[in-house]
Biopython code that builds the backbone (N, CA, C, O; Angstrom):
import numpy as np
from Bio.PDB.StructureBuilder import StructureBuilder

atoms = [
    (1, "UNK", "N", (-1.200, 10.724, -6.439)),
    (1, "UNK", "CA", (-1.710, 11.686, -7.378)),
    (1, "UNK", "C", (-0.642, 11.974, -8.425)),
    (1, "UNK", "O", (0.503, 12.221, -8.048)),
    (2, "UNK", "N", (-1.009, 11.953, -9.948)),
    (2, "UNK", "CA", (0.067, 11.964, -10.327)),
    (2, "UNK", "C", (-0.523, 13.775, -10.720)),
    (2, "UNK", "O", (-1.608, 14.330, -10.892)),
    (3, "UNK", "N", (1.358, 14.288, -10.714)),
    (3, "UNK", "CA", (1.016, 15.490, -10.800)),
    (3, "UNK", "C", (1.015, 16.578, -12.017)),
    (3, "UNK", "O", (0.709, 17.771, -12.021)),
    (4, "UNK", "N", (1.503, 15.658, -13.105)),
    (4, "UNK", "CA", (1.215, 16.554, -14.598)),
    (4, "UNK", "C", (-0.321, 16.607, -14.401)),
    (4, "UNK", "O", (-1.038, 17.607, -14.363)),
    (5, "UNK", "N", (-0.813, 14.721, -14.232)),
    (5, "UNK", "CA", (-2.575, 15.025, -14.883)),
    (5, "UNK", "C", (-3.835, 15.506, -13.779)),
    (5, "UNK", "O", (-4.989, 15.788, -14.101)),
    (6, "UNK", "N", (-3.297, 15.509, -12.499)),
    (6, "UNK", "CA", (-4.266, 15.355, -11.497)),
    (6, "UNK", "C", (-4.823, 14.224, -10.999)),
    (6, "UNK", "O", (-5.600, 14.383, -10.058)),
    (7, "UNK", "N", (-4.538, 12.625, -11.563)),
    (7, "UNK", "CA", (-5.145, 12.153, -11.796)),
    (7, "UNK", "C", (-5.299, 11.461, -10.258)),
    (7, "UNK", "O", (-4.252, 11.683, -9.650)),
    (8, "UNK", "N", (-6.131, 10.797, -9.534)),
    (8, "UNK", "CA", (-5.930, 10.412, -8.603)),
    (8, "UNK", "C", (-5.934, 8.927, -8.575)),
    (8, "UNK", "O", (-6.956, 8.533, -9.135)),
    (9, "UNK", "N", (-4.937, 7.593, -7.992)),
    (9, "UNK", "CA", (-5.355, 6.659, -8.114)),
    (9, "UNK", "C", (-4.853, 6.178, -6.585)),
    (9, "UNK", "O", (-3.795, 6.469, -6.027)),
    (10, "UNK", "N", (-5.925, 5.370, -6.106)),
    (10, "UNK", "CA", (-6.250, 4.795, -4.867)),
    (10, "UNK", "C", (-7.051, 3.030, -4.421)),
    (10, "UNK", "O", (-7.933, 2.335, -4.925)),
    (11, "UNK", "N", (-6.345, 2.940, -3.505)),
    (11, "UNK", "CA", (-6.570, 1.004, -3.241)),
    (11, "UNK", "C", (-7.511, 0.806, -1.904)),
    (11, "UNK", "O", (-7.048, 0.875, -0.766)),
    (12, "UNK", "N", (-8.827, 0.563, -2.184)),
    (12, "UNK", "CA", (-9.768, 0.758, -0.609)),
    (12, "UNK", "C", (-8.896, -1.026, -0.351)),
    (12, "UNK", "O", (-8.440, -1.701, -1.274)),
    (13, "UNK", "N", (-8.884, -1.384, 1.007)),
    (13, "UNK", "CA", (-9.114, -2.588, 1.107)),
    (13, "UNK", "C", (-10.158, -3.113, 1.751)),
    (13, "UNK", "O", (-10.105, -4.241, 2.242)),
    (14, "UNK", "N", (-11.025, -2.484, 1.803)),
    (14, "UNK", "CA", (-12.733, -3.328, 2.423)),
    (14, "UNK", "C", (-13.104, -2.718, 3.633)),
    (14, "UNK", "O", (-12.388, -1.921, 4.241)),
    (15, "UNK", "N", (-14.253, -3.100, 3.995)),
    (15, "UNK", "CA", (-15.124, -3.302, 5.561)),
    (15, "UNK", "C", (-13.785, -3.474, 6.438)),
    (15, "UNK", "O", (-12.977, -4.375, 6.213)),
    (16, "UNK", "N", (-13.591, -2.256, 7.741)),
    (16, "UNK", "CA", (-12.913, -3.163, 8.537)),
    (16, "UNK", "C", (-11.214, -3.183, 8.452)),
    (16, "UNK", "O", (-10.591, -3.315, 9.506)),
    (17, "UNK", "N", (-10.636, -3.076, 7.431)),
    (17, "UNK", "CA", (-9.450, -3.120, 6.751)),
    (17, "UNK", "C", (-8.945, -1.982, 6.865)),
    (17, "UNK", "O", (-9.695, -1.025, 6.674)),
    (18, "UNK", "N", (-7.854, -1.791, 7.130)),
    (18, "UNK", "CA", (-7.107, -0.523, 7.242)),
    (18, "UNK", "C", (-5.101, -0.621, 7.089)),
    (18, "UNK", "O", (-4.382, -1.490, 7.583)),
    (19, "UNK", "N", (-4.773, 0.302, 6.446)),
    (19, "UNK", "CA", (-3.196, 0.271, 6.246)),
    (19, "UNK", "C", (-2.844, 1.216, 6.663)),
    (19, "UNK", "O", (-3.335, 2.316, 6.919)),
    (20, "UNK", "N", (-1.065, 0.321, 6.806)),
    (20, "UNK", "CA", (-0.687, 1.243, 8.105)),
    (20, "UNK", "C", (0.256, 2.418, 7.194)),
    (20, "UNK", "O", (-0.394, 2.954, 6.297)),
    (21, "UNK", "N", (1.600, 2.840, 7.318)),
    (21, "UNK", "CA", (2.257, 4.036, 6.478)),
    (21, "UNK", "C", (2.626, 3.109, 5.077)),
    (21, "UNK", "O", (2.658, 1.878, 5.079)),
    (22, "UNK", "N", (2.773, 3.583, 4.426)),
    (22, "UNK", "CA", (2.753, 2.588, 2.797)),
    (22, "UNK", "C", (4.169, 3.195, 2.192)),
    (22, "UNK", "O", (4.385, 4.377, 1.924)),
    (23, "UNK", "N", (4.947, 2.239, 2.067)),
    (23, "UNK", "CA", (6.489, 2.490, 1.278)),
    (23, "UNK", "C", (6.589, 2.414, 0.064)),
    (23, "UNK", "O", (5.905, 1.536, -0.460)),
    (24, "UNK", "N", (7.403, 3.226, -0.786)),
    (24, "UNK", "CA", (7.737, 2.798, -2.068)),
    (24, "UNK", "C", (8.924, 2.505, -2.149)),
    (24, "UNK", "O", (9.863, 3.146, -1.678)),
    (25, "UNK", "N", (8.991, 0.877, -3.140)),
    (25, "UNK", "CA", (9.921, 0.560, -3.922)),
    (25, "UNK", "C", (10.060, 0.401, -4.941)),
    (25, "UNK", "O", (9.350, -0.309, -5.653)),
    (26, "UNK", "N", (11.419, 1.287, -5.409)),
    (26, "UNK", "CA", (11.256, 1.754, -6.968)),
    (26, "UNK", "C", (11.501, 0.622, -7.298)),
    (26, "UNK", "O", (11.668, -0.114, -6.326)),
    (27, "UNK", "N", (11.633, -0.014, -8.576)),
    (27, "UNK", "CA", (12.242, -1.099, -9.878)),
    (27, "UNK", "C", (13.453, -1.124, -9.689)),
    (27, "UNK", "O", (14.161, -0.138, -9.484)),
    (28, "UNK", "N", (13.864, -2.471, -9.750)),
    (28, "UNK", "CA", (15.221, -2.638, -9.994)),
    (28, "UNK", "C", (15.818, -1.684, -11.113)),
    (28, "UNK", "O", (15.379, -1.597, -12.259)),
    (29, "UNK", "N", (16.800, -1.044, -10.631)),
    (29, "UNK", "CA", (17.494, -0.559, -11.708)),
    (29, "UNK", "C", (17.580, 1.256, -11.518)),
    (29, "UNK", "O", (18.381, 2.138, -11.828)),
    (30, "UNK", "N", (16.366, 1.178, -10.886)),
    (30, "UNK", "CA", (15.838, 2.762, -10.292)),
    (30, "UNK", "C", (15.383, 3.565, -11.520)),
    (30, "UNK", "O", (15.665, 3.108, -12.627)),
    (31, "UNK", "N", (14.681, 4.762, -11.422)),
    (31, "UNK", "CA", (14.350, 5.926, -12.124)),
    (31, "UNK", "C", (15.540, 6.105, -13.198)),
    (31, "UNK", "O", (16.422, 6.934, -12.972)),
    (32, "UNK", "N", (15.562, 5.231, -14.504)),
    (32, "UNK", "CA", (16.071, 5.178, -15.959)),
    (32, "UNK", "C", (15.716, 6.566, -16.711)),
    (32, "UNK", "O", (15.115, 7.491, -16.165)),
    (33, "UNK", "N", (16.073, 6.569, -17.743)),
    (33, "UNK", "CA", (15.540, 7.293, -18.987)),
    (33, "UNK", "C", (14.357, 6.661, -19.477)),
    (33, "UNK", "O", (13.355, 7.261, -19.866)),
    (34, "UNK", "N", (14.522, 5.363, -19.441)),
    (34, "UNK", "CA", (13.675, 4.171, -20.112)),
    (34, "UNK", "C", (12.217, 3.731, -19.195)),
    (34, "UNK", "O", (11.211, 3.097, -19.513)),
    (35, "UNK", "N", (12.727, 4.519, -17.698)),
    (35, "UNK", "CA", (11.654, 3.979, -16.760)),
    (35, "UNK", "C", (10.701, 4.971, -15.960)),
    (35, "UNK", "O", (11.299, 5.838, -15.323)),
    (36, "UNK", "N", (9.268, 4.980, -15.891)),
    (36, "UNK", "CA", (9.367, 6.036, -15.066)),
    (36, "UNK", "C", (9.068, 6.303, -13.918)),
    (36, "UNK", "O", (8.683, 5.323, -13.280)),
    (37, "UNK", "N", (9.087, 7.285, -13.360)),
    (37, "UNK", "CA", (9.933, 7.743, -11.885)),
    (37, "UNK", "C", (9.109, 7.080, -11.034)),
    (37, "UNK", "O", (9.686, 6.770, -9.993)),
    (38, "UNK", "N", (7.754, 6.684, -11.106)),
    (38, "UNK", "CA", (7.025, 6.179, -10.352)),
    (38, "UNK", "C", (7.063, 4.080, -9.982)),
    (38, "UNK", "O", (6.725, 3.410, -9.007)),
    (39, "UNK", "N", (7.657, 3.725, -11.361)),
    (39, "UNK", "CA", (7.890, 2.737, -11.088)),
    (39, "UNK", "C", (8.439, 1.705, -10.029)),
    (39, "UNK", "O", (9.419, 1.829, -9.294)),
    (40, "UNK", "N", (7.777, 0.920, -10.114)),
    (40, "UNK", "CA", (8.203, 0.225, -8.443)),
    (40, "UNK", "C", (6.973, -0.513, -8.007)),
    (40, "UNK", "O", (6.221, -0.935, -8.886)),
    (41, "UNK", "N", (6.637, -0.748, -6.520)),
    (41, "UNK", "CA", (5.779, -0.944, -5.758)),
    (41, "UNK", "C", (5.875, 0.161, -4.498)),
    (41, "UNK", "O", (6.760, 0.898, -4.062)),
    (42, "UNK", "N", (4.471, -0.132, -4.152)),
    (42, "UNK", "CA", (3.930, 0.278, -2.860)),
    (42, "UNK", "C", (3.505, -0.818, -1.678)),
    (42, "UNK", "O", (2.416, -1.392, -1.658)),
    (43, "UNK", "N", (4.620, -1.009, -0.650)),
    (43, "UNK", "CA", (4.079, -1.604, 0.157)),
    (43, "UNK", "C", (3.675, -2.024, 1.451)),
    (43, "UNK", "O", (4.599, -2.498, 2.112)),
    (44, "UNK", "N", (2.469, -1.988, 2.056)),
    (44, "UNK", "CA", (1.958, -1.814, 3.098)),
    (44, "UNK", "C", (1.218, -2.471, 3.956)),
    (44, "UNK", "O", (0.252, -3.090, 3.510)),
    (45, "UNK", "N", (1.465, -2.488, 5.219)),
    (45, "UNK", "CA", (0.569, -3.881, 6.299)),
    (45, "UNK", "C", (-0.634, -3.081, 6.548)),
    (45, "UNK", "O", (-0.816, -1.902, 6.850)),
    (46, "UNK", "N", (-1.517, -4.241, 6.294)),
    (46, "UNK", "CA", (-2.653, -3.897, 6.427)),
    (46, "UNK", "C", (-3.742, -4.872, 7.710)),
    (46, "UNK", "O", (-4.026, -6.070, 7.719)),
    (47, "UNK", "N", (-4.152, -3.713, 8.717)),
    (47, "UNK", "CA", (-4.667, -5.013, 9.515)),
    (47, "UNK", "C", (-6.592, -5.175, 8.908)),
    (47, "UNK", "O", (-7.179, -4.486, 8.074)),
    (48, "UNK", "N", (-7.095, -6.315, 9.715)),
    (48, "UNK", "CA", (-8.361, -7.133, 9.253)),
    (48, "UNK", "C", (-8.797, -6.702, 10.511)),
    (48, "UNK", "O", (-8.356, -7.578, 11.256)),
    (49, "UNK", "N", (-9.524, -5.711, 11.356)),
    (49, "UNK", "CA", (-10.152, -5.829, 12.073)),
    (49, "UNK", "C", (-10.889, -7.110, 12.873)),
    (49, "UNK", "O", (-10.572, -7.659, 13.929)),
    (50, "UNK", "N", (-11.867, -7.334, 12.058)),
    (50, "UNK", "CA", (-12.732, -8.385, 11.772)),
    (50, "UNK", "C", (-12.553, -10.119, 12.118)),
    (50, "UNK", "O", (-13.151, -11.032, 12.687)),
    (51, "UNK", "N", (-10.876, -9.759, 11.088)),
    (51, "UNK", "CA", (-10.385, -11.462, 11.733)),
    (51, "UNK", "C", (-9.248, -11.617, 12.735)),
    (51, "UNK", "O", (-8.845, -12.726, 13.088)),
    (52, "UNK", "N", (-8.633, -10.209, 13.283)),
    (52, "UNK", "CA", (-7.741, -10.104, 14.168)),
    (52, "UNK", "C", (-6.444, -10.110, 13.271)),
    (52, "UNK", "O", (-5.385, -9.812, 13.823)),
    (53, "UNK", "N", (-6.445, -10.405, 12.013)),
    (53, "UNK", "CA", (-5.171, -10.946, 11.134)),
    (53, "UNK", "C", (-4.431, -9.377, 10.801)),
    (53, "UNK", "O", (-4.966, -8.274, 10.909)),
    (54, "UNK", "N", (-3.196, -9.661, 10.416)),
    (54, "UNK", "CA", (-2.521, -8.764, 9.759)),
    (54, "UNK", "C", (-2.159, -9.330, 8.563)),
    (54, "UNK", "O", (-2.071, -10.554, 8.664)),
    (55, "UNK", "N", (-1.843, -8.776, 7.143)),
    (55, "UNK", "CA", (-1.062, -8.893, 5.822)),
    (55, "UNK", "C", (-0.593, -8.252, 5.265)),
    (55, "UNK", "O", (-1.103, -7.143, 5.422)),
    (56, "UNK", "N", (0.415, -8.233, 4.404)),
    (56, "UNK", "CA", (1.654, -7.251, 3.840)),
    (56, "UNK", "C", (0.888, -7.144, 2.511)),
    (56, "UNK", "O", (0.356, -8.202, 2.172)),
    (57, "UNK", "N", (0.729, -6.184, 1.755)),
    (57, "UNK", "CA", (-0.208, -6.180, 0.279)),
    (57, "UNK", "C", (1.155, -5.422, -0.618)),
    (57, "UNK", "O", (1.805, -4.465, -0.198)),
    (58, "UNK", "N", (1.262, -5.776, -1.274)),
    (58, "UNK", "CA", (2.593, -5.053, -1.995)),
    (58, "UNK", "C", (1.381, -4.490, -3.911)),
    (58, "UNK", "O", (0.669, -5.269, -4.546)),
    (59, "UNK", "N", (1.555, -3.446, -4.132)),
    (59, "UNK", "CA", (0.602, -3.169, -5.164)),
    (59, "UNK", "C", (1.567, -2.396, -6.169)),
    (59, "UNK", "O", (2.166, -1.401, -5.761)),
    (60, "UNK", "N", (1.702, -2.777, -7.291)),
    (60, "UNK", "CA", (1.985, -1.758, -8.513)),
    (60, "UNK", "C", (1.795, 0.065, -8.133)),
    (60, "UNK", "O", (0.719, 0.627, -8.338)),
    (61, "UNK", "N", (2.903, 0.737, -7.620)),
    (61, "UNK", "CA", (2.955, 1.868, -8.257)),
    (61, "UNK", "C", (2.245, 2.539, -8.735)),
    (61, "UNK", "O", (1.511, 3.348, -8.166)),
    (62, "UNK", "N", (2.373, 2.229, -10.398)),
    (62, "UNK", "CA", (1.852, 2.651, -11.439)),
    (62, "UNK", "C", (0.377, 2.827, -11.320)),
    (62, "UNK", "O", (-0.160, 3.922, -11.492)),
    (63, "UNK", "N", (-0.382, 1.552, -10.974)),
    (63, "UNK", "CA", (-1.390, 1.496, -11.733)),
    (63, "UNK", "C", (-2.347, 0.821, -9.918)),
    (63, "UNK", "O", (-3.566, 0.653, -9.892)),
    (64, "UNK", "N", (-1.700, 0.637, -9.030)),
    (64, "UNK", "CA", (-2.337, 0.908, -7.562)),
    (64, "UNK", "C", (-3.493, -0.761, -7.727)),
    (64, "UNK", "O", (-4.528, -0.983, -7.098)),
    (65, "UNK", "N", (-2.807, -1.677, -8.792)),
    (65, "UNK", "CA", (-3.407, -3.047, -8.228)),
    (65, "UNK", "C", (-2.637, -3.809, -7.390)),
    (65, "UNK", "O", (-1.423, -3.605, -7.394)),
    (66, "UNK", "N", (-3.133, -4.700, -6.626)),
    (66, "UNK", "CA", (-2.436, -5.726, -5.956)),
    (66, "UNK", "C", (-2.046, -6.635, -6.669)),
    (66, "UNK", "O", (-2.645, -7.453, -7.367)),
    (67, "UNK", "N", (-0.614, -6.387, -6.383)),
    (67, "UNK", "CA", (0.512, -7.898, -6.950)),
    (67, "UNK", "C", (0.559, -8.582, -6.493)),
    (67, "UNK", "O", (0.700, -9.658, -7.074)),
    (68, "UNK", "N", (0.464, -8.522, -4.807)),
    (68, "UNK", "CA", (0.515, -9.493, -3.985)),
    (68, "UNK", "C", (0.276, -9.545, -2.697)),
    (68, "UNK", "O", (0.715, -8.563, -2.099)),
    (69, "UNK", "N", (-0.389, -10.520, -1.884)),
    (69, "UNK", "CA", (-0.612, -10.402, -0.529)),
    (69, "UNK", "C", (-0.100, -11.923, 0.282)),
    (69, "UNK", "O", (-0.187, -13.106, -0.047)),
    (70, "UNK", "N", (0.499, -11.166, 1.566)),
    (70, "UNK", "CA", (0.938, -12.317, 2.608)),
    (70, "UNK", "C", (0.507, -12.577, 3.647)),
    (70, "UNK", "O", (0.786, -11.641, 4.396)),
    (71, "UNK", "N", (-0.114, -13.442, 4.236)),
    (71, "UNK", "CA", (-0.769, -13.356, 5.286)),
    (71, "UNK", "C", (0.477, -13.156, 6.720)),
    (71, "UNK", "O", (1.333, -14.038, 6.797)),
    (72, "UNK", "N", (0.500, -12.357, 7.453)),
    (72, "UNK", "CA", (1.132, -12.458, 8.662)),
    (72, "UNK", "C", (0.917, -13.046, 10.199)),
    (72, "UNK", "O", (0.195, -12.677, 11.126)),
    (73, "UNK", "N", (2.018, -14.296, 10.024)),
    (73, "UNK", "CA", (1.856, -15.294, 11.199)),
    (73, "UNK", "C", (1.239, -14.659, 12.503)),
    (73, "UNK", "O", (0.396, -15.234, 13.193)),
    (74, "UNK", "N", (1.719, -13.491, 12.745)),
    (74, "UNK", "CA", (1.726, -12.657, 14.100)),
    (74, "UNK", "C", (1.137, -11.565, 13.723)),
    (74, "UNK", "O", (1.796, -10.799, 13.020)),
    (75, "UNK", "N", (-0.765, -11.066, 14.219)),
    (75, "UNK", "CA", (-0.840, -9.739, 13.833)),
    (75, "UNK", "C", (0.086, -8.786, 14.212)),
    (75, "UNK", "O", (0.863, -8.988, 15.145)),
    (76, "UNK", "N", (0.063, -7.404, 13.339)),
    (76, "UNK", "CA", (1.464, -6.334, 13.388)),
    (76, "UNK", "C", (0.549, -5.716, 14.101)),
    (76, "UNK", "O", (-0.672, -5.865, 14.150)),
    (77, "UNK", "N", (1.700, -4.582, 14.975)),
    (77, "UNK", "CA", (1.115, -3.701, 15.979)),
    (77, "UNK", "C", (1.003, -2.747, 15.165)),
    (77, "UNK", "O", (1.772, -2.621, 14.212)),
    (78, "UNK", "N", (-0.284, -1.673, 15.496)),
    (78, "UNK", "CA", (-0.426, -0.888, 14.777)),
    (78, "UNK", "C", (-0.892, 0.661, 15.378)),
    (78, "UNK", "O", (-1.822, 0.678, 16.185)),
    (79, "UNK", "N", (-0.230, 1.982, 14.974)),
    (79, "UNK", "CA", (0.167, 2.969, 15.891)),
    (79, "UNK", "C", (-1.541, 3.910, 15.571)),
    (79, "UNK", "O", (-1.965, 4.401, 14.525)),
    (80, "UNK", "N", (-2.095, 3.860, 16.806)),
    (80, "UNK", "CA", (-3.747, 4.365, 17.186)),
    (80, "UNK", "C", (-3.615, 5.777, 15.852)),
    (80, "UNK", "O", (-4.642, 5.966, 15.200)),
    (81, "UNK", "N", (-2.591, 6.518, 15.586)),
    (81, "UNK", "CA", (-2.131, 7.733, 14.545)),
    (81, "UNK", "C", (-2.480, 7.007, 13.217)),
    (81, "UNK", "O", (-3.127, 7.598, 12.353)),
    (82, "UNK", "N", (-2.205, 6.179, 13.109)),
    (82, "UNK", "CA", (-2.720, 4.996, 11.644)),
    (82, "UNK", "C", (-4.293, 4.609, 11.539)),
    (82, "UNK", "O", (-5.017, 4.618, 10.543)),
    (83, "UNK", "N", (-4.554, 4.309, 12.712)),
    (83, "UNK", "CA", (-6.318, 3.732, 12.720)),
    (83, "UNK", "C", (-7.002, 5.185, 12.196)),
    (83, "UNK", "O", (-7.938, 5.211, 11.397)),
    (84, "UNK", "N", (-6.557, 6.046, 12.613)),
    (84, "UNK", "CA", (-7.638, 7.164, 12.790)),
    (84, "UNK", "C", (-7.592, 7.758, 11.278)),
    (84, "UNK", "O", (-8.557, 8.233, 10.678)),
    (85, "UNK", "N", (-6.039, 7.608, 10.711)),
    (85, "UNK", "CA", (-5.969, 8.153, 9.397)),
    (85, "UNK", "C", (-6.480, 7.248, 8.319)),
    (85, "UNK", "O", (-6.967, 7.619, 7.251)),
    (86, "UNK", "N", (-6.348, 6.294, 8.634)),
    (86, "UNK", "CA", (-7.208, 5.760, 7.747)),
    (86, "UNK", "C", (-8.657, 5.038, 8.071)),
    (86, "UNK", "O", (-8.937, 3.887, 7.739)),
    (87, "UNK", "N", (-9.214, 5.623, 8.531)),
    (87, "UNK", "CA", (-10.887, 5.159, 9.011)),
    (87, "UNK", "C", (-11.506, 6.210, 8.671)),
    (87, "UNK", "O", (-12.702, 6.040, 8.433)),
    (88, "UNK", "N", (-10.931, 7.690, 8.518)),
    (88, "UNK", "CA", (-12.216, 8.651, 8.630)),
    (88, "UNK", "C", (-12.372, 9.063, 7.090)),
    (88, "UNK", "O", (-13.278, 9.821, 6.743)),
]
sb = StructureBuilder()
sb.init_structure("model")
sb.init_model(0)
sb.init_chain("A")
sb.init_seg("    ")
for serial, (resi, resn, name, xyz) in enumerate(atoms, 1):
    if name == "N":
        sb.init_residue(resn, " ", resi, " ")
    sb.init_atom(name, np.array(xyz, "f"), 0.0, 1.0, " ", f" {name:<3s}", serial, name[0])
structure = sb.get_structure()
């Protein structure tokens, strides 16, 4: 949420799909004059119910699209406190 405008911006990932605690990493260089404070990524494992799979989704900060996704060799374990927060 950004908090001058209210504005809310948010990433569903589908049917089934759920992420686990989501990190930020700021931009090289960190919170500039030139940069702002939000800059960076957000990034978070997300499991697939559905296909048993896990993947790392790393998304823009700013603007909450996906930059990128990895599929993970080994689904990640994931803490029952995570399923529930993000399912309801």
């Amino acid at each position: 949420m950004d908090l001058d405008t209210g504005e809310l911006a948010m990433h569903e990932f589908g049917a089934g799909m759920f992420g686990g605690e989501p990190t930020f990493v700021p931009a090289v260089g960190g919170a500039s004059s030139d940069q702002e404070e939000d800059e960076g990524h957000v990034v978070v494992m997300v499991q697939d119910e559905a296909a048993g799979a896990s993947e790392l989704v790393v998304m823009d900060a700013c603007s909450m699209e996906v930059a990128a996704t990895q599929l993970v060799a080994q689904r990640a374990a994931c803490r029952e406190v995570d399923r529930k927060h993000h399912t309801s």
